[in-house]
Structure formats: structure tokens, C-alpha cells
C-alpha positions as CSV (number, residue, x, y, z in Angstrom):
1,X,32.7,163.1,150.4
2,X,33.4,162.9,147.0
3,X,35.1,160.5,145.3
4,X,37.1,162.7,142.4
5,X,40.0,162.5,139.4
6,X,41.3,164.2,136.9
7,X,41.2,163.4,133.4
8,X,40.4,164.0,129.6
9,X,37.0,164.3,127.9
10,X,36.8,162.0,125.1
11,X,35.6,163.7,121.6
12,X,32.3,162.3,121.0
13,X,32.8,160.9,117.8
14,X,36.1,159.0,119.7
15,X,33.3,157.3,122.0
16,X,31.1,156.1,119.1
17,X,34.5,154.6,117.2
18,X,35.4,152.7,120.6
19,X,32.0,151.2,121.6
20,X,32.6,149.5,118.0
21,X,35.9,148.6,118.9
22,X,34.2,146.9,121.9
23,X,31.6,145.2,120.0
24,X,34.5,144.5,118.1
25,X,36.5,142.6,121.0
26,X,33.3,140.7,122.0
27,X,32.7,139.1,119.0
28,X,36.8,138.2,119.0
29,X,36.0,136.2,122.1
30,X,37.4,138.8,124.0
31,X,35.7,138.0,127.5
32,X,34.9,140.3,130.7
33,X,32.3,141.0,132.8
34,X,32.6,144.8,132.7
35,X,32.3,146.4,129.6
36,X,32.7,150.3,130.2
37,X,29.7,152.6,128.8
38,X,31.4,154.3,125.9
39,X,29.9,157.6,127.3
40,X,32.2,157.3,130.3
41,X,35.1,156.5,128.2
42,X,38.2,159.0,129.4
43,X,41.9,159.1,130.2
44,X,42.8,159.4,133.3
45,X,45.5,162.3,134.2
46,X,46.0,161.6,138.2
47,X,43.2,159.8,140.7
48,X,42.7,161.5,144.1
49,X,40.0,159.3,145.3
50,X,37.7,160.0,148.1
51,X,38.5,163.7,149.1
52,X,36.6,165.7,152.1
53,X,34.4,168.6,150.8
54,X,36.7,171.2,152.2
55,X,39.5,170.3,149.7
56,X,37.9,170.5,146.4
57,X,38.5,174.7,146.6
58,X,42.6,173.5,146.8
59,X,42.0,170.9,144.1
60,X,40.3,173.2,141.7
61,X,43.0,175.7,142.4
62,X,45.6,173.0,141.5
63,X,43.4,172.2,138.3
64,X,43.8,176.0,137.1
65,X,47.2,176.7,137.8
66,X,48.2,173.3,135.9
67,X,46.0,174.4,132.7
68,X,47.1,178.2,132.2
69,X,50.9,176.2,132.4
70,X,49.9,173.8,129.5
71,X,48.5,174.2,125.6
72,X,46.1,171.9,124.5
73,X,47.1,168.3,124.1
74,X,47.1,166.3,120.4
75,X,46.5,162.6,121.4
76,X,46.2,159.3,118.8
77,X,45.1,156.7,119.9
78,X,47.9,153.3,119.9
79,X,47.5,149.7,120.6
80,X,45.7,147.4,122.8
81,X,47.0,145.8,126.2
82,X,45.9,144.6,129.2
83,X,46.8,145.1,133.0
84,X,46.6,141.5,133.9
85,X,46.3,141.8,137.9
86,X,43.6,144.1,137.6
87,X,42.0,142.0,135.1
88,X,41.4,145.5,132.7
89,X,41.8,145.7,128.6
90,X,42.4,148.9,127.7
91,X,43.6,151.1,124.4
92,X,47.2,152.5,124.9
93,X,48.3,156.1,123.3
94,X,50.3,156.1,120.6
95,X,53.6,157.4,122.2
96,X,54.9,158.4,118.1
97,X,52.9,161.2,116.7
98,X,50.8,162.6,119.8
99,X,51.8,164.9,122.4
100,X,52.9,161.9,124.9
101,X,55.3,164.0,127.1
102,X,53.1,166.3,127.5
103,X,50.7,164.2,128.9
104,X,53.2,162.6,131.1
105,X,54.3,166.3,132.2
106,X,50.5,167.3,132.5
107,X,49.8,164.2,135.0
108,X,53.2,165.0,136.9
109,X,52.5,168.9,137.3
110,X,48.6,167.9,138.6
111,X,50.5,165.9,141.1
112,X,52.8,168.4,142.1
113,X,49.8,171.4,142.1
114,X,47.5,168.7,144.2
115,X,50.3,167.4,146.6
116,X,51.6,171.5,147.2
117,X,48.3,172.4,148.7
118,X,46.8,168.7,150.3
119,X,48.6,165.5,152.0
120,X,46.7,163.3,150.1
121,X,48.4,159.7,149.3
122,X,48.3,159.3,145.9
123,X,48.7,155.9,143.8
124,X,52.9,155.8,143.1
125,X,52.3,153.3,140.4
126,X,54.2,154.8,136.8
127,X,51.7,156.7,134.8
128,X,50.6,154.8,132.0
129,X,47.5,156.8,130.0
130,X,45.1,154.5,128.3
131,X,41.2,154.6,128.2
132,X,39.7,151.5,129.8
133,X,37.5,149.7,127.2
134,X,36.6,146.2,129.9
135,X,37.3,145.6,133.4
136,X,37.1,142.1,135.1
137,X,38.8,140.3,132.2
138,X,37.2,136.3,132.2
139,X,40.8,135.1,131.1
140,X,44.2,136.4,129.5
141,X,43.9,137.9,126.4
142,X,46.2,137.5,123.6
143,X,46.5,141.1,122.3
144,X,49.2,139.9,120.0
145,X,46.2,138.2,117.8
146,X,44.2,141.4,117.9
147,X,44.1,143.8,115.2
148,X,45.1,147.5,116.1
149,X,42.0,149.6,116.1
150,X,42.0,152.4,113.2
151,X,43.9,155.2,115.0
152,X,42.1,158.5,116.5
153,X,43.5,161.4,116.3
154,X,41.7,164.8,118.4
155,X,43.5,167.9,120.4
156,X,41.9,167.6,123.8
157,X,41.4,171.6,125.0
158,X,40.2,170.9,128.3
159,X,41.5,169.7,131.8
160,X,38.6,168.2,133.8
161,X,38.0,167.2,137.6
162,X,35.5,164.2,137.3
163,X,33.6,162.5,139.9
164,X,33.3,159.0,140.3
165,X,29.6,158.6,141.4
166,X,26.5,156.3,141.1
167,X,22.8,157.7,140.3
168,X,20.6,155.7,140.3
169,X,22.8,152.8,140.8
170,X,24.2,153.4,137.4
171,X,27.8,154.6,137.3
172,X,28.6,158.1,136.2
173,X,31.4,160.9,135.8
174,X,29.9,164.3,135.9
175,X,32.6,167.1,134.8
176,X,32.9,169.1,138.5
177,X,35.6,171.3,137.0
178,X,36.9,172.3,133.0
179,X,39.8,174.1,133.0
180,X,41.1,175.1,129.8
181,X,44.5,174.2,128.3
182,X,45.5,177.9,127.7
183,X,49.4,178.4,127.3
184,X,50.5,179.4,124.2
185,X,53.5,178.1,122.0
């Protein structure tokens, strides 16, 4: 059984500017024992974790409906911050000149398509995106003292149903399902 989410692809050239953030936080003294690969770097739209095989037809249903309902999605990226009973450092959105409602309406509309057609119990914590940059934090970090990372700014076109999956003992996100962002204004 598959272990699956939704989410955002990252631009390529996003992942190359945020494995030099990284490098960047390391040599700040920014400590953790779980630096994510900057190819898996993403933002997370809803998590439906493990999922028997005879619901991924419903969830890739729920991934269509959702994108013909929603244009593409312009995101910049925002400050730094830190989820400190998880122990993960992350890079926030910024919430001024991207499409952050959308996003927030994009996450609860996946929710709504998923929950319509399966009884899964999904996480009821408030939505927060960010893209995970280290998990397993050593100590607290003061993000205060931190510069802000040069901003990013990319539309994002596509929906995408990820799965959460090791090969060969390395971690990976293969794309399962794209689903294009295709309203119109």
C-alpha cells in the first residue's frame, strides 16, 4: 500500500537556490541531522498517508476535479521558521505578493474532493505551507538572527499526487499523478 500526498513541484532552478540556502544554514551553525535532498524539495498541499491500492482511482479523481476548479498558482518564497516539536526548519511563503489564499483554498478543496469519496483520517492540524529544508533539528534555532533568503518567485501549473517511497533505501517522491491547474480568470 502506498504511502501518498499531494503537493507542488518545485521549479528546478528553486531547488538549486535552496540547497545553497542549506549550505548556507550549516555553515550559520544551523544544526540537524536531516538535511532534505534539494531534489525532493516540495510544498505539501494535503497528506493522506498510507492509502490501500483500491483508493488511488478516488484520489486521482479528487486530484482532477480540484485542478480544472483552480488557475495556476504564483508563490514567493517568505521567511524562515521552525516547528519546534517536530524538530523541522523550514522556508515559510510569503503571504504578501503570492497567491496565498489560493493555496489555502487549493489544500481545503483537495480535502473536501478526497474526504467526499474516502473516510480517510486526515491530519486536523491548520495548514501552514512551507518547504522543509532540515528535519531533526540538534537544538532551537534562532531564526530572528538568520538573514531572509533572496525571495523566489515561480507560478506553479501543476497539482501533483507524490508518493513517499524508499528505493534502494534512499528516500524518494515519484510524481504518481499531474493534474494541471486549468481554470481560467
Amino acid at each position: 500500500m502506498p504511502r501518498l500526498f499531494f503537493g507542488l513541484e518545485l521549479p528546478a532552478d528553486w531547488k538549486s537556490s535552496l540547497h545553497q540556502v542549506q549550505t548556507s544554514l550549516q555553515a550559520r551553525h544551523v544544526h540537524a541531522s536531516a538535511w532534505s535532498n534539494p531534489e525532493l524539495l516540495h510544498i505539501t498541499v494535503l497528506f493522506l498517508g498510507v492509502v490501500e491500492d483500491a483508493d488511488q482511482d478516488a484520489i486521482v479523481e479528487a486530484g482532477e476535479q480540484v485542478a480544472r476548479l483552480v488557475t495556476p498558482i504564483r508563490l514567493t518564497t517568505g521567511s524562515l521558521g521552525q516547528f519546534s516539536r517536530n524538530k523541522v526548519f523550514w522556508l515559510g511563503l510569503s503571504r504578501n505578493d503570492s497567491d496565498w489564499d489560493k493555496l489555502q483554498a487549493l489544500h481545503q478543496a483537495v480535502k473536501g474532493a478526497v474526504l467526499e469519496r474516502l473516510p480517510l483520517d486526515l491530519d486536523e492540524k491548520h495548514y501552514r505551507p512551507h518547504i522543509t529544508l532540515a528535519r531533526k533539528l540538534s537544538t532551537q534555532v534562532d531564526v530572528e538572527r538568520l538573514p531572509t533568503p533572496a525571495p523566489l518567485s515561480a507560478v506553479i501549473p501543476d497539482l501533483c499526487l507524490f508518493e513517499s517511497t524508499r528505493i534502494d533505501g534512499q528516500l524518494q517522491y515519484p510524481v504518481r499523478a499531474r493534474f494541471a491547474l486549468s481554470a481560467t480568470e
